[in-house]
C-alpha positions as CSV (number, residue, x, y, z in Angstrom):
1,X,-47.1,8.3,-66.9
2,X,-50.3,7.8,-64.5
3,X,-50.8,10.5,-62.7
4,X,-53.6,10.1,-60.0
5,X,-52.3,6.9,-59.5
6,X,-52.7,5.6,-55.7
7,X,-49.6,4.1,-54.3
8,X,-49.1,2.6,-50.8
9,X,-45.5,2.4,-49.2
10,X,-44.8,-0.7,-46.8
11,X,-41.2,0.1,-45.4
12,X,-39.8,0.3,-42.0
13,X,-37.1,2.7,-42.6
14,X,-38.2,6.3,-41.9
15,X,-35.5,7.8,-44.2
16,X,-36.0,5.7,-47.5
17,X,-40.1,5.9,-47.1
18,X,-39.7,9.6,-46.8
19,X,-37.6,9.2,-50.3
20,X,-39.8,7.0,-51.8
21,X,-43.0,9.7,-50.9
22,X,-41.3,12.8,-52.6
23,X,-40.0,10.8,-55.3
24,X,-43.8,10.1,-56.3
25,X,-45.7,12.7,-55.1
26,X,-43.0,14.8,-57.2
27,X,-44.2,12.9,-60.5
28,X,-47.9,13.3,-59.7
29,X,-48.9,9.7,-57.7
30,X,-50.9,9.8,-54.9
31,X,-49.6,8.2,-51.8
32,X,-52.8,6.7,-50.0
33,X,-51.1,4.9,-47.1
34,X,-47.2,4.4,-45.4
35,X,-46.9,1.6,-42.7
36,X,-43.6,-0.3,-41.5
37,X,-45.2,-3.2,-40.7
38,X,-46.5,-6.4,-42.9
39,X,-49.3,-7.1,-40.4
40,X,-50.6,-3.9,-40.4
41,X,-49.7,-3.6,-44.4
42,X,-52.3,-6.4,-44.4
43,X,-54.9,-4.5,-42.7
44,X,-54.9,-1.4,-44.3
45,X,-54.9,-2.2,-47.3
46,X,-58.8,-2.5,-48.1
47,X,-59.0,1.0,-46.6
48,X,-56.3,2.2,-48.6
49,X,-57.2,0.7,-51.7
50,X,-54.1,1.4,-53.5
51,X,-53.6,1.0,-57.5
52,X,-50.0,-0.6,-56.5
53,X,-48.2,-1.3,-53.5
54,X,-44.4,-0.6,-52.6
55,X,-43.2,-3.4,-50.2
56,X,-40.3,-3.7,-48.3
57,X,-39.2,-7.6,-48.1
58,X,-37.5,-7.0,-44.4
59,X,-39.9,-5.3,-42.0
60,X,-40.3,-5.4,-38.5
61,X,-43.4,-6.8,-36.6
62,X,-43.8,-10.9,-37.3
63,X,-44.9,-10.6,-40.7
64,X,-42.1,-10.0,-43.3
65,X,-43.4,-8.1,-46.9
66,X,-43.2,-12.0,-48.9
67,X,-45.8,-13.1,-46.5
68,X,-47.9,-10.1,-46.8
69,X,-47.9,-9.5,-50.3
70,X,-49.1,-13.0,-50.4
71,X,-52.4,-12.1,-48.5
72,X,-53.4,-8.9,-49.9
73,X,-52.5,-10.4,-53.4
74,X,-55.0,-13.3,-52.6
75,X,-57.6,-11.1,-50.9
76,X,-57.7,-7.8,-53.2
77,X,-55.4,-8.4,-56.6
78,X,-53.4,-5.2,-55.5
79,X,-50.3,-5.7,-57.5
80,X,-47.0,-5.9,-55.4
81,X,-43.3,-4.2,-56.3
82,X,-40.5,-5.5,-53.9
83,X,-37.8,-3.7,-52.7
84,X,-35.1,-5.1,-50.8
85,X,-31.7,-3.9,-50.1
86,X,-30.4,-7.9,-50.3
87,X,-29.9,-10.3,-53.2
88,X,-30.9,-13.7,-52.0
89,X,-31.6,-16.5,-54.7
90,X,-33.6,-18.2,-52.0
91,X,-35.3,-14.9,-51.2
92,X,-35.6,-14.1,-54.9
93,X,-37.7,-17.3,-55.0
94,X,-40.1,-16.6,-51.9
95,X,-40.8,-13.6,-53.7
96,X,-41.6,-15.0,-56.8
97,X,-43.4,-17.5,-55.3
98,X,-45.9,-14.3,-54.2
99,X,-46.8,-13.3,-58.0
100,X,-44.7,-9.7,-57.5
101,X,-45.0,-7.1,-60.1
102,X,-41.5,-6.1,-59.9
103,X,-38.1,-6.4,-57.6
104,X,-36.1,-3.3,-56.9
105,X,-32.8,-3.6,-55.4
106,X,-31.5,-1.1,-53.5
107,X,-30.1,1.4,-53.4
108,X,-32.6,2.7,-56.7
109,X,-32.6,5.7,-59.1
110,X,-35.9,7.8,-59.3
111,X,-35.9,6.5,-63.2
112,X,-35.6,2.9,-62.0
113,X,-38.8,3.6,-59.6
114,X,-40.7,5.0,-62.0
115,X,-40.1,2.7,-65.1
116,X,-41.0,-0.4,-62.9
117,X,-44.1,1.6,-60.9
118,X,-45.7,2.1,-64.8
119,X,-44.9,-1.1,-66.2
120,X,-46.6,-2.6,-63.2
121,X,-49.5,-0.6,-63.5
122,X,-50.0,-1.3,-67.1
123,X,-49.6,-4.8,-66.6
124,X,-52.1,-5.1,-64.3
125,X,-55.1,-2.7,-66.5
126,X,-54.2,-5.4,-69.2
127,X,-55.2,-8.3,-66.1
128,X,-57.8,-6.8,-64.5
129,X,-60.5,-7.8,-66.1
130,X,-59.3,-11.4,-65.5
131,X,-58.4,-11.2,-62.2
132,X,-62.1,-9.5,-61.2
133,X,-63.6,-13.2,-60.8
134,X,-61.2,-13.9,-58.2
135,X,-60.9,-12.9,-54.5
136,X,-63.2,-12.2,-52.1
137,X,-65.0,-8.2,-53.2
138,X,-64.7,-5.2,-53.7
139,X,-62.3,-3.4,-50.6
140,X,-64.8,-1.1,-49.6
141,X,-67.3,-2.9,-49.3
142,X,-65.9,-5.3,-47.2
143,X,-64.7,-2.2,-44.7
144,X,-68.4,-0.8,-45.0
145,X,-70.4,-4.2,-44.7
146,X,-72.5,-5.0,-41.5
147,X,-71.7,-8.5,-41.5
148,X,-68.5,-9.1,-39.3
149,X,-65.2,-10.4,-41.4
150,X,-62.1,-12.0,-40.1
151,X,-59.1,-13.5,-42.0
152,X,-56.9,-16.0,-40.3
153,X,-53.5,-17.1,-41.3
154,X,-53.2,-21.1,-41.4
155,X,-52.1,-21.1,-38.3
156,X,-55.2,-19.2,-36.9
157,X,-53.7,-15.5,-36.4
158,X,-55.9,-12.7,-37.2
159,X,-54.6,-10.7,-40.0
160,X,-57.3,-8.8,-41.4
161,X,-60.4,-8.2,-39.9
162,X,-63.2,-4.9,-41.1
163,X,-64.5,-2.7,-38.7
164,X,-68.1,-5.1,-38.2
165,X,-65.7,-7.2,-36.9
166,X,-63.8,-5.0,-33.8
167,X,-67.1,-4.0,-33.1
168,X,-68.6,-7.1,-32.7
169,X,-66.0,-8.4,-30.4
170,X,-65.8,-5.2,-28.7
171,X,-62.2,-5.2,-29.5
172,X,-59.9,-2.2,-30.5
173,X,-58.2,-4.0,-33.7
174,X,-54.6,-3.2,-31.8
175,X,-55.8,-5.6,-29.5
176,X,-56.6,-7.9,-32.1
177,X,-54.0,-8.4,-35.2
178,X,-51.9,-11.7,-35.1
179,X,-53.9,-13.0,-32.1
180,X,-55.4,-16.5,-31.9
181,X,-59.0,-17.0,-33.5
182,X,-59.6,-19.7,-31.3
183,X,-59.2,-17.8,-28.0
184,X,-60.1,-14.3,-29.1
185,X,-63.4,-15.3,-30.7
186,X,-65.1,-17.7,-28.1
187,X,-68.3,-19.2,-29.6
188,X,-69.9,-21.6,-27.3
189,X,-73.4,-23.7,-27.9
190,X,-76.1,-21.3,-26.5
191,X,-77.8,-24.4,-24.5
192,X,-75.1,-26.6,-23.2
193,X,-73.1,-23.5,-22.9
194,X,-69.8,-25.9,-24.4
195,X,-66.9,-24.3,-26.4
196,X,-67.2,-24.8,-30.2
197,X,-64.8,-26.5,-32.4
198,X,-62.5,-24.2,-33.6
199,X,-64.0,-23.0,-37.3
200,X,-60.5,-22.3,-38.6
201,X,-58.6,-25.5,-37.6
202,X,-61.3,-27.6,-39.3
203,X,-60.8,-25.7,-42.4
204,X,-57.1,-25.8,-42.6
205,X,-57.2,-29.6,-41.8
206,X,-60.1,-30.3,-44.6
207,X,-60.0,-28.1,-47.0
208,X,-63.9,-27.5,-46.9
209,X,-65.9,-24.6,-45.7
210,X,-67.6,-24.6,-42.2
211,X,-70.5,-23.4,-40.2
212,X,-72.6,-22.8,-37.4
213,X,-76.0,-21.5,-37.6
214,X,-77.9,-22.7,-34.8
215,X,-77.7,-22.2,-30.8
216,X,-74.5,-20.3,-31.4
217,X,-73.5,-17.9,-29.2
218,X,-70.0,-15.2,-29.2
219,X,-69.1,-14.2,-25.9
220,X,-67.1,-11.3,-25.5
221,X,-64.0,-10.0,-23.8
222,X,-66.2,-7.7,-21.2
223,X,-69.1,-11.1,-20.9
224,X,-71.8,-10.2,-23.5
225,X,-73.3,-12.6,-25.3
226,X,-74.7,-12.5,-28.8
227,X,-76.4,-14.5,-31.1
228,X,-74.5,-15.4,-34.2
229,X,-73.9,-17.5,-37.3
230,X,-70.7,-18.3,-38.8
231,X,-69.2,-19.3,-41.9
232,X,-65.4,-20.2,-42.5
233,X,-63.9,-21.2,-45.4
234,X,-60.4,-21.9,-47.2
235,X,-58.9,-19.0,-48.6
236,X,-56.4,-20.1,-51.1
237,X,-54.3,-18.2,-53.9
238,X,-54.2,-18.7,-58.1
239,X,-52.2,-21.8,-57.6
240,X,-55.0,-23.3,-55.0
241,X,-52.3,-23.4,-52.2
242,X,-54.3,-22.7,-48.8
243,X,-53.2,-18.5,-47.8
244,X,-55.8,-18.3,-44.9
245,X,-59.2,-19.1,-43.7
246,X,-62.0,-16.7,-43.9
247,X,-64.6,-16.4,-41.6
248,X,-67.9,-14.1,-41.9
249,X,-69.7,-13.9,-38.8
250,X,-73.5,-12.4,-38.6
251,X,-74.9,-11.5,-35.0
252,X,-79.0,-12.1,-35.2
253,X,-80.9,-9.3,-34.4
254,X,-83.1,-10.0,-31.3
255,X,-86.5,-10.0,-33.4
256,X,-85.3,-12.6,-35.4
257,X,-83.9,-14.9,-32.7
258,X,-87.3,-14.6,-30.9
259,X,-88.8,-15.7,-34.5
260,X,-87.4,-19.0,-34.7
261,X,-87.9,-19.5,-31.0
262,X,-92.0,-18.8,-31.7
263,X,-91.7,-21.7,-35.0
C-alpha cells in the first residue's frame, strides 16, 4: 500500500466521486483535488499536483477525460487511470493512444480500485526518473513563477494558464479557459499600433518556436497597455505528435523599457 499518496478525482457524477473519495480516504490516500470537468481537470492539476489521477472518460464541459489526460500527461507526467462505464474498442484505442496507467470499467470493486491505483503508482516510481527530462517543470513552479504562462490547444483554446497569466490579462481564469488566444490575448506592434500575427497559429502550422521581443505591446480587456515579450512554441507528447502550443509571456518593467529607449 502507499499511504500519503495524493490522488485527484476527475468525474462528473456526484454519487460515484463521493464513492471513489471514501473508498480512498478509507485506505489512507489523500484526495488533493475533485472536478467534473476535463478543462478544468487540465487546470488544476499543477496546483493539485497529484501522485495519480482518477479520470472519468465521459465528462461534461467540451473537453472529454481522453483529451485531458493527453495534456496533463504531456505537460506534468501525472499518470492517468480511466474509468468509464462503456466498453468501446474505438474508445479503448483513444485511450490507449493517451499512455493510461490503467482502465477500470464500471461498475468496480474497492479491491479492483486499489490493485490498479498501486500498480500504477509503482509503475510510475520505477519511470520517474526517466520521465524527469521531459515536460515543461516542476508544477509549482510554474503556478508560483512571475513570468506569465499560457497553454493552447492546436486549435488555439486556452487550457492551462498560471496565475502570472490571469493577472497579466486582467482576466478572472473563468473568463478565460477554452477561449481563443488570438482574441483574448491582443498583442499589437507598439509603433504602428498593427495587430500581431497570431503566435500560436504559426506554431501549429511550422512546427517551430516563435517570438516577439521588440515594440510589442498586450492590450488588455479594460485598455491597458504593457510592454511584453513572447515566446511560443510546439508542445508535443513522447511520440512527437503536436498536443498544444506554449506560450511564456514577460511584461518589461518600466525601468528597463526606458533602458533600451536611452541605447
Amino acid at each position: 500500500m502507499s499511504p500519503g499518496s495524493r490522488i485527484m478525482i476527475v468525474e462528473d457524477d456526484e454519487i460515484i466521486a463521493n464513492l471513489i473519495t471514501l473508498m480512498l480516504e478509507k485506505q489512507g490516500y489523500l484526495i488533493t483535488a475533485k472536478v467534473s470537468a476535463g478543462e478544468e481537470a487540465v487546470l488544476r492539476s499543477a496546483e493539485a499536483t497529484p501522485d495519480l489521477v482518477l479520470m472519468d472518460i465521459n465528462l461534461n464541459g467540451m473537453m472529454d477525460g481522453i483529451t485531458a489526460a493527453r495534456y496533463i500527461f504531456s505537460l506534468f507526467h501525472f499518470p492517468v487511470i480511466f474509468l468509464t462505464g462503456l466498453y468501446d474498442e474505438r474508445l479503448l484505442e483513444r485511450a490507449k493512444a493517451s499512455e493510461p496507467y490503467g482502465y477500470i470499467l464500471k461498475p468496480f470493486t474497492e479491491k479492483e480500485l486499489i490493485s490498479n491505483i498501486e500498480i500504477a503508482l509503482h509503475t510510475n516510481n520505477i519511470h520517474k526518473p526517466y520521465l524527469e527530462k521531459f515536460g515543461i517543470g516542476d508544477p509549482k513552479k510554474i503556478m508560483t513563477m512571475a513570468e506569465s504562462m499560457i497553454i493552447t490547444d492546436i486549435k488555439g483554446r486556452l487550457i492551462f494558464f498560471n496565475p502570472s497569466a490571469c493577472r497579466l490579462l486582467d482576466q478572472p481564469e473563468n473568463n478565460l479557459m477554452m477561449k481563443p488566444f488570438k482574441t483574448t490575448v491582443q498583442l499589437v506592434n507598439e509603433q504602428t499600433r498593427e495587430q500581431l500575427k497570431d503566435p500560436v497559429s504559426d506554431v501549429v502550422r511550422q512546427m517551430l518556436a516563435v517570438s516577439y521581443e521588440g515594440n510589442t505591446v498586450l492590450v488588455t480587456k479594460s485598455g491597458k497597455q504593457k510592454p511584453v515579450s513572447v515566446v511560443a512554441r510546439p508542445l508535443t507528447d513522447d511520440l512527437n505528435i503536436l498536443a498544444g502550443v506554449i506560450i511564456q509571456i514577460r511584461e518589461k518593467v518600466q525601468t528597463e523599457v526606458q533602458t533600451k529607449i536611452i541605447a
